[in-house]
N, C-alpha and C positions, 0 to 999 in steps of 0.2 A: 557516522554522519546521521543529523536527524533531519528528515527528510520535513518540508515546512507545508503552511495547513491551503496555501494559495497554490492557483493552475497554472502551469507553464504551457503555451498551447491547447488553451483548451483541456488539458489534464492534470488533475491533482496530483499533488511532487509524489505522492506516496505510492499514487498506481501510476507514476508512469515510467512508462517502459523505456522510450530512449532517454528521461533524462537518468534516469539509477543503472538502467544496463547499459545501455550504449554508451555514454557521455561518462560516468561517474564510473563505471570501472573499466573502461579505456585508460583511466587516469592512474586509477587504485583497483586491480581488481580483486582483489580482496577484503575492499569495502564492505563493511557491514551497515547496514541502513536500517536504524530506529526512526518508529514514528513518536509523534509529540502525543498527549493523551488526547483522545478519541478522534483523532485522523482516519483511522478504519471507518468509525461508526457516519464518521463523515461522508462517504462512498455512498451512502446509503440516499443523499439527497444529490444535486445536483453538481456539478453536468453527469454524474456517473445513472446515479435514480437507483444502485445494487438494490433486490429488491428484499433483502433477507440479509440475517448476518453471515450465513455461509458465502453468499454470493459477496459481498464487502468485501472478507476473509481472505474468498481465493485471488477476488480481483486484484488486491493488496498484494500477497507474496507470489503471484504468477507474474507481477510486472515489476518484483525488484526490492517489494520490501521485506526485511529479516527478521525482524521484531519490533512488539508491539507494544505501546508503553501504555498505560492507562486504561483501557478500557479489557474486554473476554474477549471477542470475537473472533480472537485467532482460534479459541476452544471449540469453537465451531469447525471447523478443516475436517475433523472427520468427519462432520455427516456429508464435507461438501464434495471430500473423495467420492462417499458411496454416491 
């Protein structure tokens, strides 16, 4: 499923949490959730404000999304572990 570039609630399909975890794999839970290209980098402005691309990164696959199409920012995860 590729998760779209508008907010459901107040939160981008791509970080958010109840609609890819709760809703989408309620249904499928072995969905896998791609984003459209630079939906991460998008985090970065509003309503989220991430203020780095670590921060983007983890907000991203902490609420649901799998992978990233288009843009590095997942490449960031490690520094965002440490």
């Amino acid at each position: 499923v590729m998760c779209s570039y508008n907010a459901e609630n107040g939160q981008p399909s791509c970080a958010n949490d109840w609609l890819l975890n709760k809703v989408l794999r309620s249904w499928k839970p072995d969905a896998l959730v791609s984003t459209d290209c630079g939906a991460v980098n998008n985090l970065k402005g509003p309503p989220v404000y991430a203020p780095d691309d670590e921060s983007a990164a983890a907000w991203s696959l902490m609420n649901g999304t799998d992978l990233e199409m288009g843009d590095h920012l997942f490449n960031s995860l490690p520094a965002a572990i440490e």
